[in-house]
Structures are given as structure tokens and as C-alpha cells.
C-alpha positions as a Markdown table, in Angstrom:
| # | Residue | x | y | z |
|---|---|---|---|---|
| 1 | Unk | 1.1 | -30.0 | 0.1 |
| 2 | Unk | 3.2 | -30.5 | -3.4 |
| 3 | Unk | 6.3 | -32.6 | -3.0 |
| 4 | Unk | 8.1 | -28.9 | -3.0 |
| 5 | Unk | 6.0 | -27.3 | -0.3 |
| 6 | Unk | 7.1 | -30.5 | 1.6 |
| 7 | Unk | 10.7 | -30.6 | 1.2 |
| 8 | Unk | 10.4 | -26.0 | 1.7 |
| 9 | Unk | 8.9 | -26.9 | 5.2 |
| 10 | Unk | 11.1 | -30.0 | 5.8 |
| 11 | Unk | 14.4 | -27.4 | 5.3 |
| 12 | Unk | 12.8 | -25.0 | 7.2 |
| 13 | Unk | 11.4 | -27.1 | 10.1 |
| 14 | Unk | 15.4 | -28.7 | 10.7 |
| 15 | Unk | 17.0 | -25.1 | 10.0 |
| 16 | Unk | 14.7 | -22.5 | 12.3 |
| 17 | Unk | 14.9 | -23.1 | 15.4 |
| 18 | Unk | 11.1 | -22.9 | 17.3 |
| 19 | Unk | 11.3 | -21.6 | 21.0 |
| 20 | Unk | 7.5 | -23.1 | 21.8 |
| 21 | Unk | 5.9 | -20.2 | 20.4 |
| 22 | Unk | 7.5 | -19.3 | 17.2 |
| 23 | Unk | 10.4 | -19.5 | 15.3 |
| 24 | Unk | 13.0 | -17.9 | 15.4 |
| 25 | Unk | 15.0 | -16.1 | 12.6 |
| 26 | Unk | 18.0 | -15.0 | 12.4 |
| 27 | Unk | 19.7 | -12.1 | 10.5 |
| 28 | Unk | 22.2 | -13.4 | 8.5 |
| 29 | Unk | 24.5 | -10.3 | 7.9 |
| 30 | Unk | 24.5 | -9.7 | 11.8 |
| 31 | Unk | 27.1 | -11.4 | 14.3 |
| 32 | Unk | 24.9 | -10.7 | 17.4 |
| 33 | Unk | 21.7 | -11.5 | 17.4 |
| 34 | Unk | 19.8 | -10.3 | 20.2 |
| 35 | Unk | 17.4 | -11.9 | 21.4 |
| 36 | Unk | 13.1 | -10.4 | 20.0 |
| 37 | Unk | 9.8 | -10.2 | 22.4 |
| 38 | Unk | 7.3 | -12.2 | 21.0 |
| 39 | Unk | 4.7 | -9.9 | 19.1 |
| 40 | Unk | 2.0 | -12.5 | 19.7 |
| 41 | Unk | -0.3 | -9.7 | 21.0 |
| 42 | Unk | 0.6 | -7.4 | 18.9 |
| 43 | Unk | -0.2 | -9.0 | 16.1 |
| 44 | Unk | -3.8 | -9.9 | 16.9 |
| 45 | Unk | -4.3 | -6.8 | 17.8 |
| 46 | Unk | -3.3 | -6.0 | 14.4 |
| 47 | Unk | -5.3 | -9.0 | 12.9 |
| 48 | Unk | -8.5 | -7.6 | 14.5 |
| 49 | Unk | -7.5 | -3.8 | 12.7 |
| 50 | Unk | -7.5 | -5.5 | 9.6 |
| 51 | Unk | -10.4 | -7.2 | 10.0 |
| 52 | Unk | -12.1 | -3.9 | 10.7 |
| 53 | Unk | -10.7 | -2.4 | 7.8 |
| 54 | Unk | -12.2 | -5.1 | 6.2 |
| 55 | Unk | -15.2 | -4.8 | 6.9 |
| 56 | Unk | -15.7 | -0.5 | 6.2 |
| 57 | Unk | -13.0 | -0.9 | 3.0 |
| 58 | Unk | -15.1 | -2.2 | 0.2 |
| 59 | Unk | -11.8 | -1.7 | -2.1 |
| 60 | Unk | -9.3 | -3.5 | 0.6 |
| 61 | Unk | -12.0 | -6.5 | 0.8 |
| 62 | Unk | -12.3 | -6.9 | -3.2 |
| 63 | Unk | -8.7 | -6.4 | -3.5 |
| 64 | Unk | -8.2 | -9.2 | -0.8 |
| 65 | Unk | -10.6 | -11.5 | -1.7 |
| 66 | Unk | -9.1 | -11.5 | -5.5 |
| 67 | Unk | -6.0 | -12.4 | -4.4 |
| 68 | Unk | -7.6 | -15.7 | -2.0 |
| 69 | Unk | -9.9 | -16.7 | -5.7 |
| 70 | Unk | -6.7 | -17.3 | -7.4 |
| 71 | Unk | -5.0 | -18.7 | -4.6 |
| 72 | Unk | -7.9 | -21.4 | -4.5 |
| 73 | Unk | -7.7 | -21.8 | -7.5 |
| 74 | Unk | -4.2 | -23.1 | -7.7 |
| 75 | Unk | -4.9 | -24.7 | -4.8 |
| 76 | Unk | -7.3 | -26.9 | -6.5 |
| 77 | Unk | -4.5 | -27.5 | -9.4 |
| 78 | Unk | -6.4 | -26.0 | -12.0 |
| 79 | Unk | -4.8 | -24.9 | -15.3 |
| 80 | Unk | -4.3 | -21.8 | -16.9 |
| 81 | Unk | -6.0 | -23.2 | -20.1 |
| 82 | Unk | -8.4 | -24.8 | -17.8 |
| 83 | Unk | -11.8 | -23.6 | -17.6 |
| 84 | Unk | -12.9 | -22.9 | -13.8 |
| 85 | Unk | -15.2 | -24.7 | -11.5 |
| 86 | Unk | -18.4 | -23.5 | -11.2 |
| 87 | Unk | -18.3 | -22.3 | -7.7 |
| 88 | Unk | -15.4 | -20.5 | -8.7 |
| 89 | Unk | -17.3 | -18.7 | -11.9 |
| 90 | Unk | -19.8 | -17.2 | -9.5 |
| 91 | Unk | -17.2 | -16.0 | -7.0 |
| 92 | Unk | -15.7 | -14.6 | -10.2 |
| 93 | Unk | -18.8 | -13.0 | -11.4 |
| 94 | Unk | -19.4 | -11.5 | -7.8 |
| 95 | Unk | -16.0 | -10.4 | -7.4 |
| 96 | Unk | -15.8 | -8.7 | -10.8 |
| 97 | Unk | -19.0 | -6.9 | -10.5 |
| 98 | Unk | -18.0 | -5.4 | -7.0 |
| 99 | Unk | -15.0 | -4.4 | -8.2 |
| 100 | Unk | -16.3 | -1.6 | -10.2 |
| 101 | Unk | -14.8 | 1.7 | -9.5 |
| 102 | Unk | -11.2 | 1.0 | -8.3 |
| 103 | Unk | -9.7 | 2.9 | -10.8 |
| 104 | Unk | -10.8 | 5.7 | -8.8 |
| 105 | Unk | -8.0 | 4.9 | -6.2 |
| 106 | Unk | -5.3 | 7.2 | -6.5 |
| 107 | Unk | -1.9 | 6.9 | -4.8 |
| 108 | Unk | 0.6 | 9.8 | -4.4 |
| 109 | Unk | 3.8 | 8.7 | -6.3 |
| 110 | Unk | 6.0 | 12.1 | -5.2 |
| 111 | Unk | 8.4 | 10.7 | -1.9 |
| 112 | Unk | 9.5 | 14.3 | -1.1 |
| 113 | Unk | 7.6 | 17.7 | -2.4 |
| 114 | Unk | 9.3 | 20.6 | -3.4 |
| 115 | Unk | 8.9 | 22.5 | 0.3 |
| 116 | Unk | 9.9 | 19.2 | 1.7 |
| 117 | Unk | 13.6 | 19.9 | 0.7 |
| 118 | Unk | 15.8 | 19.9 | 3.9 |
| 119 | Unk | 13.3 | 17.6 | 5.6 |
| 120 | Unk | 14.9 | 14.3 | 7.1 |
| 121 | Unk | 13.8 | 11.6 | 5.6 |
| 122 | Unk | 13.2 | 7.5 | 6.8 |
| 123 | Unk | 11.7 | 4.9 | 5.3 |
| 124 | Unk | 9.3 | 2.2 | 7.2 |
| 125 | Unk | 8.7 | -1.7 | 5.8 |
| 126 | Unk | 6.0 | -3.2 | 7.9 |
| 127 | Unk | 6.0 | -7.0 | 6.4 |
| 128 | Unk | 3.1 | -10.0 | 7.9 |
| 129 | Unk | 2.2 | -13.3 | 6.7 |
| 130 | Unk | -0.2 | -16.4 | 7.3 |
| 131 | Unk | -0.7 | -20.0 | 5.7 |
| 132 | Unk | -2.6 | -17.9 | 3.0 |
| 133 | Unk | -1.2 | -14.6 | 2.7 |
| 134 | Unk | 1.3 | -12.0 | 2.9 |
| 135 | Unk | 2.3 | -8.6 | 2.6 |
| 136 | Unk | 5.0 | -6.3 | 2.7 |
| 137 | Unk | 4.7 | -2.2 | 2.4 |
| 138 | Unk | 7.4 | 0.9 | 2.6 |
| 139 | Unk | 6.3 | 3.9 | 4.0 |
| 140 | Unk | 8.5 | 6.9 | 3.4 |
| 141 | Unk | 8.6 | 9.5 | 6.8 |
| 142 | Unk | 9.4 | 13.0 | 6.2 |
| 143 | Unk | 9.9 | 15.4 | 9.4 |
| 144 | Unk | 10.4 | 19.1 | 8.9 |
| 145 | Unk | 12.4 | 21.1 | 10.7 |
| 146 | Unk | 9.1 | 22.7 | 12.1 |
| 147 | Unk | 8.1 | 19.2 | 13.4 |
| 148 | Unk | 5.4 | 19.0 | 10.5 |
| 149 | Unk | 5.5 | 14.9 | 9.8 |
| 150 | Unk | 4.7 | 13.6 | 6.5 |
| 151 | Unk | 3.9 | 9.5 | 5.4 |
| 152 | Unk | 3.4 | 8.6 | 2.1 |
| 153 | Unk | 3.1 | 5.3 | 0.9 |
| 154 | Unk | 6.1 | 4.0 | -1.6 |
| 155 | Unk | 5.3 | 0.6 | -2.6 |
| 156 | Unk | 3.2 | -2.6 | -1.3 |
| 157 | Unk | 2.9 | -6.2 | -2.4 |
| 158 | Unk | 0.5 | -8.7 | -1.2 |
């Protein structure tokens, strides 16, 4: 860890308080904080989804494993003017020639279509982290006063 990672986890380790399992977070806006179930379960379950998404979503793995090459390589303190290690150039090289294609991914940018007007309307952030990742995403929820339900993605950053 870099002397700042050390003296992050040092602030955080004497300011969260961990109940055995996790740690606990509070609000800071909010007088009463009530007191969360542990998602434990939940989240592996959610682990193993990803994994299988993984694993039939050649664009999600690319996308994923792009994002854990340049992690490693700040990890291994390497410069920007640097050049990179070799075992880094052929994860590169394989990465970049998989990666052909992915400007075929299209995203809808439009929250709320025209017959969508009178429609109610909630937004959903789902956020997750680990030691070597993390992501947050909005999801906008449209209901229409048929019942029709419509979800379309607004932003996500890993």
C-alpha cells in the first residue's frame, strides 16, 4: 500500500465502526440511523450473476478486464511515459484485438419518450465494490398508468 492508501485505511479503520461482519456506515445527513441486514448473501448471489454474465458477455468481460490491465499497471508503479512490461504488452495485444466491435454497443440516451408523458417516474442507483473494483449505475423506472413498466439505463461508472 502507498503511504496514502495507508493513512485512507488508518482513518477509516478508527472512524467506521465494524460489527464482526462489516462495517458499518452511516448517513450523514440523517439523525436516525436505523439499523441494515447484512446483504452478505445477497451479494454473492450477485457475485455469482456477474460471473455468469461474464462468462456469455464477450463485451462486459473486455470491458472489465481493460479496466483490471490498467489497474495492474499502476499497481506495479509504472509511468505514463513508461514503456510497459512485457507481460503486460501481450495482455494488451490480446485485449485490443478482442475488443473489436464495441462500437456496435448502443445505449438509449432518451429517459422518458414522447407516449411516456404522464408516466411516474423513479430513478434506481445500484452501487458495489471490492479491493479491485467498483461500480455505480442509475436506472431510470417509468410506470404508466396502464401498468406498462419501462427501465432504461442513465449513467454507469466502473
Amino acid at each position: 500500500m502507498t503511504p496514502i492508501e495507508k493513512l485512507a485505511w488508518k482513518k477509516a479503520q478508527s472512524s467506521l465502526p465494524f460489527n464482526g461482519e462489516c462495517y458499518e456506515i452511516a448517513v450523514p445527513w440523517k439523525d436516525d440511523q436505523p439499523q441494515l441486514p447484512t446483504n452478505s448473501p445477497m451479494a454473492k448471489k450477485r457475485l455469482k450473476s456477474v460471473e455468469q454474465k461474464l462468462l456469455r458477455d464477450n463485451e462486459l468481460a473486455r470491458a472489465y478486464q481493460a479496466k483490471m490491465l490498467i489497474q495492474q499497471a499502476w499497481l506495479e508503479a509504472i509511468e505514463w511515459d513508461d514503456s510497459l512490461p512485457s507481460h503486460l504488452i501481450t495482455q494488451w495485444r490480446q485485449w485490443f484485438n478482442e475488443a473489436r466491435g464495441v462500437e456496435q454497443i448502443k445505449i438509449p440516451r432518451c429517459l422518458k419518450l414522447p407516449e411516456q408523458v404522464g408516466t411516474a417516474l423513479t430513478l434506481h442507483a445500484f452501487t458495489d465494490t471490492s479491493e479491485k473494483a467498483y461500480t455505480a449505475t442509475v436506472y431510470s423506472r417509468h410506470v404508466s398508468p396502464d401498468g406498462r413498466v419501462t427501465v432504461r439505463l442513465v449513467a454507469s461508472k466502473t
